[in-house]
Each structure stands twice: as C-alpha cells, then as structure tokens.
C-alpha positions in Angstrom: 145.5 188.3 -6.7 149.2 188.0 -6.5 151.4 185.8 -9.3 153.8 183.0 -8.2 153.0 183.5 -4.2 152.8 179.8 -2.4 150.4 179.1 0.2 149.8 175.7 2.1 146.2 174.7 1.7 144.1 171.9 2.9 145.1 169.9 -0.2 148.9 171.2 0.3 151.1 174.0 -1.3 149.3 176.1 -4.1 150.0 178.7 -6.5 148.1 181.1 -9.3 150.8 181.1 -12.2 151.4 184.5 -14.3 149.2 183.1 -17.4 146.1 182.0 -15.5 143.3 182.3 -17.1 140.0 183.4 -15.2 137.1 182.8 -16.7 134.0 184.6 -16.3 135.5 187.4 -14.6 132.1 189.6 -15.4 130.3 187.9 -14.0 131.8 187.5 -10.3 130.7 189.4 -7.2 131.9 191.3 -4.6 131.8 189.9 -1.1 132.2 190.4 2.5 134.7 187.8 4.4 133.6 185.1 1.9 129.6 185.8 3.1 127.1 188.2 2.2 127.0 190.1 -1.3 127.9 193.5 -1.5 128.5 194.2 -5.0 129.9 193.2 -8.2 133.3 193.0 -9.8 133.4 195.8 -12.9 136.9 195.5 -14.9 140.0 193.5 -14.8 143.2 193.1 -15.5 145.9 190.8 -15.6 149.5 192.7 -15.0 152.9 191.5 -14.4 152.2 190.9 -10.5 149.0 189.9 -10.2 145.0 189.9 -11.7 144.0 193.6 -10.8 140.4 194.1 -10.3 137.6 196.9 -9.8 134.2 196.7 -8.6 131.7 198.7 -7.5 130.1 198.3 -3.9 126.2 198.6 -3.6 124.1 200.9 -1.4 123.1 197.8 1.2 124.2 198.3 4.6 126.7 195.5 4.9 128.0 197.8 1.6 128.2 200.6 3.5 129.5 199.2 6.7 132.8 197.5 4.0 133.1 200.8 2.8 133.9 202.3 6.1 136.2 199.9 6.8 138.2 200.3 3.8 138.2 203.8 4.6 139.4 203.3 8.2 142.3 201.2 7.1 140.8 198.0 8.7 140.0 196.0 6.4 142.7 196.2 3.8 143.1 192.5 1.7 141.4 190.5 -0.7 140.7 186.7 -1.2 139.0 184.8 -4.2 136.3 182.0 -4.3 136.8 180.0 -7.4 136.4 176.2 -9.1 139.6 175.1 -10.5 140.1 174.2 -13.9 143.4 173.3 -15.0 145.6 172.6 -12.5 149.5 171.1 -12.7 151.3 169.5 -9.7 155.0 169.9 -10.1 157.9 167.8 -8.0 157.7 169.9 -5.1 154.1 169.2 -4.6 153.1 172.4 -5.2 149.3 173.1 -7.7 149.9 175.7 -10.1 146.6 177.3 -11.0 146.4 177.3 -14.9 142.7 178.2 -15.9 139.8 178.8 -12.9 136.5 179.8 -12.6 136.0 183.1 -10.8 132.6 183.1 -8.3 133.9 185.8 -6.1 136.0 188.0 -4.5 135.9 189.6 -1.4 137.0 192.1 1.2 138.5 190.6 4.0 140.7 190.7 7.1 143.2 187.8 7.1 143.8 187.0 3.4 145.2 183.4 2.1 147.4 185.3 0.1 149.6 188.1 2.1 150.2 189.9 -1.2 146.2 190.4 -2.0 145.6 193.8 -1.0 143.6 196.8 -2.0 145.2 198.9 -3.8 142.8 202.4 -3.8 138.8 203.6 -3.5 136.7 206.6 -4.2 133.9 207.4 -3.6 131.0 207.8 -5.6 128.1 209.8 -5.7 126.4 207.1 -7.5 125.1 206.5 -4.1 122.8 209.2 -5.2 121.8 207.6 -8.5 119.1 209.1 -10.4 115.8 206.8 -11.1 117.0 205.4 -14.8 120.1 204.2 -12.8 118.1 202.9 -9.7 116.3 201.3 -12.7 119.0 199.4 -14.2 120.9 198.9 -11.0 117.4 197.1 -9.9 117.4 194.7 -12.9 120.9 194.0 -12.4 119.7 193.4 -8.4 117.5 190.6 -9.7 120.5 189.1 -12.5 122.8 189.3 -9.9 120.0 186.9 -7.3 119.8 184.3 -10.2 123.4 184.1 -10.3 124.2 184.2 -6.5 121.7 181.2 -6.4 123.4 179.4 -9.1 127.2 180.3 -7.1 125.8 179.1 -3.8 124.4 176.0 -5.3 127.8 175.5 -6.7 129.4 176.0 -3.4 127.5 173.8 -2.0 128.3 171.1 -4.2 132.2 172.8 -3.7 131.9 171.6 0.1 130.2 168.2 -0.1 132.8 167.2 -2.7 135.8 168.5 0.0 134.1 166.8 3.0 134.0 163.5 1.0 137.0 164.0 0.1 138.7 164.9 3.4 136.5 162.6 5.4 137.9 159.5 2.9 140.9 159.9 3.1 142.9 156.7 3.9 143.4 156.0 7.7 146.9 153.9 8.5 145.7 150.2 8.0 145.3 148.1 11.1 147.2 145.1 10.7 145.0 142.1 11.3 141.8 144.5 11.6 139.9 142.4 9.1 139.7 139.4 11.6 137.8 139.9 15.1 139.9 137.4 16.9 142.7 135.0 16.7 140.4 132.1 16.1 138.5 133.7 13.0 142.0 134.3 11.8 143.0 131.0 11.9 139.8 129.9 10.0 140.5 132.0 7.4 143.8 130.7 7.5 143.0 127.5 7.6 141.0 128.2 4.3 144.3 129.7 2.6 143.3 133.2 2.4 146.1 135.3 0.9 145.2 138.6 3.7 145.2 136.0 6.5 148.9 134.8 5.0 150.0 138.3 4.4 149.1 139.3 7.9 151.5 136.3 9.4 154.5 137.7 7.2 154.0 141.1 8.5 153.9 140.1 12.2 157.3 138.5 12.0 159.2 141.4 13.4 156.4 142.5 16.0 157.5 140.4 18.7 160.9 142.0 18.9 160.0 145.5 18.6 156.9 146.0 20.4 155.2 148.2 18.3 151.6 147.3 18.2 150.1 150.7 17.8 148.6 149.9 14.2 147.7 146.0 15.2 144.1 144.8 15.9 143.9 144.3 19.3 144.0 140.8 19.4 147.3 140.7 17.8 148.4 143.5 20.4 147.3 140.9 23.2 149.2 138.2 22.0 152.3 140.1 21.5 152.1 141.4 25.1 151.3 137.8 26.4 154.1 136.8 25.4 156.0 139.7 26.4 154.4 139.3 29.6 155.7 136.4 30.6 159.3 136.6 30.0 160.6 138.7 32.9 164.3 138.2 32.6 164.3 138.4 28.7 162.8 142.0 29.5 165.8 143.1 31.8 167.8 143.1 28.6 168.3 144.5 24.8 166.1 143.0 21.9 166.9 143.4 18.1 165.6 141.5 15.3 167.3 138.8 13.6 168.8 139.4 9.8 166.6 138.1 7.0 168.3 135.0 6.2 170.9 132.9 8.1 171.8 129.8 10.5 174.0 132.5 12.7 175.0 135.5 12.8 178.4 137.6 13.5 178.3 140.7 15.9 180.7 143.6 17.0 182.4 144.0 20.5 185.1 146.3 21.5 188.0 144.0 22.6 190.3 146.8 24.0 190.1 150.8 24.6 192.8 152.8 24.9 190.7 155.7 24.1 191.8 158.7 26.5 191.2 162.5 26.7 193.8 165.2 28.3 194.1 168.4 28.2 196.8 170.1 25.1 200.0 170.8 26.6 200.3 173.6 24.5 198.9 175.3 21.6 199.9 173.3 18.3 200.7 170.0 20.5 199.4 166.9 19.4 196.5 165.6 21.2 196.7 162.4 23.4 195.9 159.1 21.3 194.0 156.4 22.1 192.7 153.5 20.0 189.6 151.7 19.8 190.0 147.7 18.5 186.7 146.0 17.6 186.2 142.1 17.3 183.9 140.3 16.0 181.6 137.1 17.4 179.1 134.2 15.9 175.9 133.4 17.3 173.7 130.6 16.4 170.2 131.1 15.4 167.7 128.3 17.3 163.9 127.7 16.5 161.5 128.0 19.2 158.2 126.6 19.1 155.5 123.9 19.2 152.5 123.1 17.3 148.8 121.6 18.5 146.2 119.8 15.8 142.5 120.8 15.6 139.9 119.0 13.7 138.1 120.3 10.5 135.3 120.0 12.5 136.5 122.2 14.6 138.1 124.8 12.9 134.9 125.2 10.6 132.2 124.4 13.0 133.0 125.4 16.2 133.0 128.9 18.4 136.3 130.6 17.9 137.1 130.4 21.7 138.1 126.9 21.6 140.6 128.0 18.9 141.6 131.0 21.0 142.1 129.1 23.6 144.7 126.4 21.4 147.0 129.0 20.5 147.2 130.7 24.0 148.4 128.0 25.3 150.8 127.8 22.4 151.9 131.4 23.3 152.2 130.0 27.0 154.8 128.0 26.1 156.7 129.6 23.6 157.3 132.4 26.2 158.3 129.5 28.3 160.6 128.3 26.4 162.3 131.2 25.1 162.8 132.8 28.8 164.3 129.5 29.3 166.9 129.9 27.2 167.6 133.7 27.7 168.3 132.9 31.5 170.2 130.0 30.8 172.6 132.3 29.2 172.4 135.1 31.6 173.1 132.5 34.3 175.6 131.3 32.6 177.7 134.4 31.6 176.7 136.2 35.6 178.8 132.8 37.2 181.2 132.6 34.7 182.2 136.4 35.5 181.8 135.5 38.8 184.5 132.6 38.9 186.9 134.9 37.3 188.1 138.0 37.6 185.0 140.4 36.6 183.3 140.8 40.1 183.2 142.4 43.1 183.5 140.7 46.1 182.4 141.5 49.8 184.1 140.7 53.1 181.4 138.8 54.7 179.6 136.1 53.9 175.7 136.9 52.8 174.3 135.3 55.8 176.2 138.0 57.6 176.2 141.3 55.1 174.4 143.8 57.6 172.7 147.1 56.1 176.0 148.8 56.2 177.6 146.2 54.1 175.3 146.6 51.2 175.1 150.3 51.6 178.9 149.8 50.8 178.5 146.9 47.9 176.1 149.4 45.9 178.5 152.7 46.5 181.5 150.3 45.1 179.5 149.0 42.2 178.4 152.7 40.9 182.0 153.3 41.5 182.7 150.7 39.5 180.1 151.1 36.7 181.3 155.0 35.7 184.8 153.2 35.5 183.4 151.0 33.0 181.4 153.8 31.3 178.3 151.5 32.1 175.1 151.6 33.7 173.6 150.7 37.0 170.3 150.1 36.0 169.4 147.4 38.5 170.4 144.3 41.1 169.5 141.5 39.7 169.3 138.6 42.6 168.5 134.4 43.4 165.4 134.0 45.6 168.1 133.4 49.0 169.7 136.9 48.7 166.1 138.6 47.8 164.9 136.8 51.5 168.2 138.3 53.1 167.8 141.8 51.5 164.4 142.0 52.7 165.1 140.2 56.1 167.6 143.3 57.0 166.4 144.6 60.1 167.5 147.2 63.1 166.7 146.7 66.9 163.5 144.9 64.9 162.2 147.2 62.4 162.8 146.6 58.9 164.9 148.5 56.6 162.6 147.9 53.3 159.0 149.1 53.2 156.6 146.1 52.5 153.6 147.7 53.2 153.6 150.9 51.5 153.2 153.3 54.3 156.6 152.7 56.2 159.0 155.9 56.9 162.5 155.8 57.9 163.8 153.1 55.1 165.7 153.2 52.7 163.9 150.9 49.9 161.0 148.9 49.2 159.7 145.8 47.9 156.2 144.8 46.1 156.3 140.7 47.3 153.4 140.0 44.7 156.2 141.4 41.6 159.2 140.3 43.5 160.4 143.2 42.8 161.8 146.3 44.8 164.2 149.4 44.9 167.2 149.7 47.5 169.0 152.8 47.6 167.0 153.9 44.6 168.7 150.9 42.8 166.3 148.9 40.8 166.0 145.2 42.6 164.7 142.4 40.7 164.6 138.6 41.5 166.2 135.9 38.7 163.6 132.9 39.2 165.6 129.5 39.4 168.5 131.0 39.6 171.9 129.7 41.4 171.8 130.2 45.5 173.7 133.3 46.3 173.6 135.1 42.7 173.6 138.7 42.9 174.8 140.7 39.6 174.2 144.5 38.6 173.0 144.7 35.1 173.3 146.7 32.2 170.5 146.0 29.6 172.8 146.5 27.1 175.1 144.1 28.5 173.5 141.1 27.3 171.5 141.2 23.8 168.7 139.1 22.4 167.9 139.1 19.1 164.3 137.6 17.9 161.9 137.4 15.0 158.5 135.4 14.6 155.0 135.7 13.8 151.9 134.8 16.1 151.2 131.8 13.9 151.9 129.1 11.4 149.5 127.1 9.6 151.3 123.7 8.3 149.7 121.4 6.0 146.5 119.9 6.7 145.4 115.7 6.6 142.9 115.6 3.9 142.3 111.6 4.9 141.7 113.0 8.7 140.6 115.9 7.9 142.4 117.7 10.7 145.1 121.0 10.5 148.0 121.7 12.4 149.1 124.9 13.7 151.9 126.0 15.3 153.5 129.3 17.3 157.2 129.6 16.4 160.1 132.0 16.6 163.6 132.5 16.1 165.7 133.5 18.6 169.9 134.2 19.4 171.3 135.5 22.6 174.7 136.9 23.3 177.0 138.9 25.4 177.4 141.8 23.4 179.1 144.5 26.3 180.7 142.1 29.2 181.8 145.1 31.7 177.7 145.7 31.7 177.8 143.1 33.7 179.4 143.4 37.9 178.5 139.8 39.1 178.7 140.0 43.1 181.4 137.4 44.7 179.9 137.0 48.7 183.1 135.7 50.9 182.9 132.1 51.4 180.6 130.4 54.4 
C-alpha cells in the first residue's frame, strides 16, 4: 500500500499518510478481487514507500487459480478493505488516513491505488504439508471462518452505513416544494409563516431570468403565464433591476471611431480609433394590482378559488407590463422613423410587389453588418402583415399558409401571427401604428424587471378579510438605437 498517493473516492480525494497505523494487521486475510478467501496475510512492514506485506495463499482452488495468475503476470496489484479510524481533512479536501483497521487485502486486476503492486512469489512445497501441519493449518481453517464471519458482518454494516449515507445526501431544494399549489401557499401565507415569506423574497428575480428549473411546479407555471402572455416584451433583452433605487443610470456608446487597417509597415503605428461611452437615467415604475378574499375563504374554502384569484392577478400584470414595453417600443420604432434612422422604399405599401421586399430585406442586412447589428426579425402592424401575406403571382401565393405549399419563399402560422420571409423572422406588433414595419435587434431595446408571484398586505381584523396582491417592478429603455431599422414606406 503506497504512502502519499491521492485517489478520488466516492467520498472525494483520499490518501494513506507515511505514519498510518494499521491495526490488527495479523489478523487480516488474503483475498481474491475483494471476494472469496484465499489465505491469510503473515508479516508486515511499514517502509519509506509504503506498508509491505506477505501472506501465504491456501491449497483451495480459487488459491490455486490466483497463484497462476500471479505467475502468468496477469494479475499483478493489490487493494485493501479496511474501517477507518482516524482520519484528517486538510484545505484541499483531501482524507489523510491516520490509524485504520485492516480486514483484508487482496489480489486484484485494476487497483485503486496505481502504486499497489506485488512485488515477488515462491513457491512453496508447503502445498505438500505433512499431517501435523494439515493439523494446525485445519484449526487455523476454522479461526480463520469465525473471523471471516465477524469481517463480513462488518462489511455488511460497512455498506448499509455508505448507502444511507449516499442515498441522504441533500438534493438541491425546490423552491416552493413545501406547498402543493399557489392557493395553499397563500394560506400559509396568510397565516404569517416565515418559509411561505422566505419563498416570496426568493422569487423576486425569477420573473426576469426564467430560470425555474429548481421551482415547484406551480411557481414554474405562474412564471411562464406570465411570460406567456407578453409577446412583444419577449422580442427583446431582460435584466433585473439593482437592489435599491427610484431609477437607474445605464451605458450607451455615443460615438465609434473604432477602425482596423492593415500596418503600413513593420514598426508603424496602428490605426486609432476611439470608443466614447454615455450614460442615461431610467425611472423605475410599479406594476400591479391587488384583489381581497375573505377569512372565510382563505381558511375554509378549496384552494382553487384562491388559484383562481391570483391568475387573474397574473392576467393582468402581464397586461399591463406588455403595455408599457410596447408603448416604448412604439414609441422609439416612429420616432426613428420620423428622423433620419430608417430605410425607406420607393413605393407605397399598398403597391410594394414581391420584388420590392425582396429588395427592402437585402438593404436592411446590408444595413445591419454596417451597424454591426443583428437581423433577428421584421417586426410589423396588423395592415402590412395582411399585405405581406396577400403577395401573390398570376394568383398563387408567395407565403405558405397551409404547410404543404412548394415554390415560396416564406411562411406564416395565422393562429401565432407569426411567420418567416426570406428566412427572416416575421412577427406582428398587436395595436400597433398603421404601416409600422421595423427590423429588430433584441438587444436594441432592454427591459429590466424584478418581482415575486405574490404579496400578502395586511389583513382587516374587524372584517376579517386579507388582501393580496401580484406586483413587479419594471424600467425599459433604448440601450443600442442602430438595433433598431424602422421601415419609412413612400407616401400614399
């Protein structure tokens, strides 16, 4: 058994250091791969390297089939079974083996420890023993049972102890596991329970970053419900708020002069270029609404008709947040549009023809490598979506609505108002302006958000009624305005 060599373990990184001690060393046995008994350890010795032992193999045919093996070079290693005594951890993580208990050693194939070999055998002609040995190696025969009965008794108390171990081991904690629905939540709310609180401050972010893999599932509904229904806010970057603040300052580049060129020659100075950075305010508005339920209710009743309360409180929060993130997107696609950040097309959109907006897209990727941007989709008002899909050619369609069309070059899915032209992501803005067309960067536009799935406010104790409420809050802002190509069609 080799000194100071690490090996990973199920437990982690171990180690036997130069002064372990191993106790009852007589009295361990010989084995074959960590099974059957084929003899006994008879000396050892603890050198420089390693613990150096000898034992003796018995006449048994597994003894003589290990012998052989030896002999034949194939199996070559050893590897110990032993009960740990006094172990020390140090920073690294790794256990240093101090003092152990020695059950057995044995001959085997792939060893734990690549240093653990066998170092020499003879044979013996002990295998012809005389009767006064047969005697004494009989009695030992029967010591040797006791003990192997008491060692695999301890093994098996070795094993049930690792299962237990290994099988409770801590899983990751499922925020909100402990309640079965959003309605037994809010009971326990409602009674002031410190994990139901706890669970409301740890949702706060979960809106913004979508990551509900360890959420119970009723949080992870909620969270996409109100995901869900925002289908502009989803064309864009989300962040979370900072901790604390009425508004909050962001970075945007407010000129580039950056350039690359090729060195003149050797020892030239490169080109320069410059990179100026501004900075911008945001205000930080509350979102949200609240509904009352009775004690009655909250105590007494079946948790759907709670369920059911704060779903429609979700409703409208994700009403009323998409609200506002298209009124700014609106907002900042006509005000580019009025001045001078557009693109603009020769006709009129009652008369762009397939050719024309074969030609608006190949200008706008044109125009988005310019810009270092990307042309991640066409975001359009309900009147050019109708004209888009309206193209047609001696009466067949240029879009697949069906599914099974050939010969187009796009396609739209009417129930998700939504579609693809040359390969160009196509979306629909609902409510927007007649005749808004804009290519969008998600990073063009960012919305930053924080809020938990509910709020428990103080309760009437002369009513005997509670008030909860769904609540968020939210900022939105052009953070990269070239990410934005707002379409100019010519004038009726």
């Amino acid at each position: 058994m080799p000194y100071g060599d690490v090996i990973d373990t199920w437990d982690g990184p171990e180690t036997f250091d130069r002064d372990c001690v191993f106790d009852d060393l007589d009295q361990a046995k010989l084995c074959y791969q960590h099974g059957e008994v084929i003899g006994r350890i008879i000396g050892g010795e603890s050198r420089e390297d390693g613990l150096h032992i000898t034992a003796r193999v018995s006449d048994t045919a597994k003894g003589r089939d290990a012998v052989t093996l030896v002999r034949d070079g194939v199996l070559d290693s050893f590897s110990v079974g032993f009960i740990p005594i006094e172990s020390e951890r140090d920073k690294a993580g790794i256990t240093h083996r101090r003092r152990v208990r020695l059950l057995e050693t044995s001959i085997v194939s792939w060893p734990a420890y690549q240093n653990a070999r066998l170092t020499g055998q003879r044979d013996s002609d002990a295998l012809k023993e005389t009767k006064e040995t047969r005697k004494e190696t009989t009695m030992d025969d029967n010591e040797m049972m006791d003990l192997l009965k008491s060692m695999q008794d301890e093994q098996r108390g070795l094993k049930a102890a690792i299962a237990k171990t290994a099988g409770g081991r801590e899983t990751p904690r499922i925020v909100g596991g402990e309640y079965r629905s959003r309605g037994e939540y809010l009971q326990a709310l409602a009674r002031g329970d410190e994990a139901a609180a706890k669970i409301m401050e740890e949702c706060r972010d979960l809106i913004v970053t979508g990551d509900t893999g360890d959420t119970a599932t009723w949080i992870a509904d909620d969270l996409r419900l109100i995901t869900e229904r925002r289908k502009v806010s989803n064309l864009l970057t989300h962040d979370s708020l900072p901790a604390t603040g009425m508004s909050m300052e962001y970075h945007v580049v407010t000129s580039d002069t950056t350039v690359a060129d090729k060195q003149a020659n050797e020892g030239d100075a490169l080109t320069f270029g410059k990179l100026t950075f501004g900075t911008k305010s945001a205000d930080i508005n509350t979102y949200g609404g609240y509904t009352s339920l009775s004690r009655q209710v909250i105590e007494r009743s079946t948790t759907p008709m709670l369920n059911t309360a704060l779903r429609a409180l979700q409703n409208a929060y994700a009403k009323v947040t998409e609200k506002a993130v298209r009124d700014h997107l609106y907002g900042e696609i006509k005000t580019q549009r009025d001045g001078t950040n557009h693109i603009d097309t020769a006709k009129t959109l009652a008369n762009m023809g397939i050719n024309d907006w074969v030609g608006l897209i190949v200008d706008a990727a044109e125009m988005a490598d310019d810009r270092n941007v990307a042309l991640t989709r066409l975001a359009v008002s309900k009147d050019v979506l109708k004209a888009l899909v309206g193209l047609k050619d001696t009466g067949d369609r240029f879009f697949n609505l069906s599914g099974d069309g050939s010969d187009t070059i796009g396609s739209f899915d009417l129930t998700g108002v939504a579609g693809e032209f040359m390969r160009v992501p196509v979306v629909m803005l609902p409510k927007a302006e007649a005749g808004t067309a804009a290519f969008i960067d998600p990073a063009s536009v960012t919305v930053w958000e924080s809020g938990g799935p509910t709020q428990l406010t103080d309760g009437s104790v002369t009513k005997l009624t509670n008030d909860y409420s769904v609540y968020g809050y939210l900022s939105v802002a052009t953070t990269l305005a070239d990410g934005l190509i707002p379409v100019k069609f010519a004038a009726a």
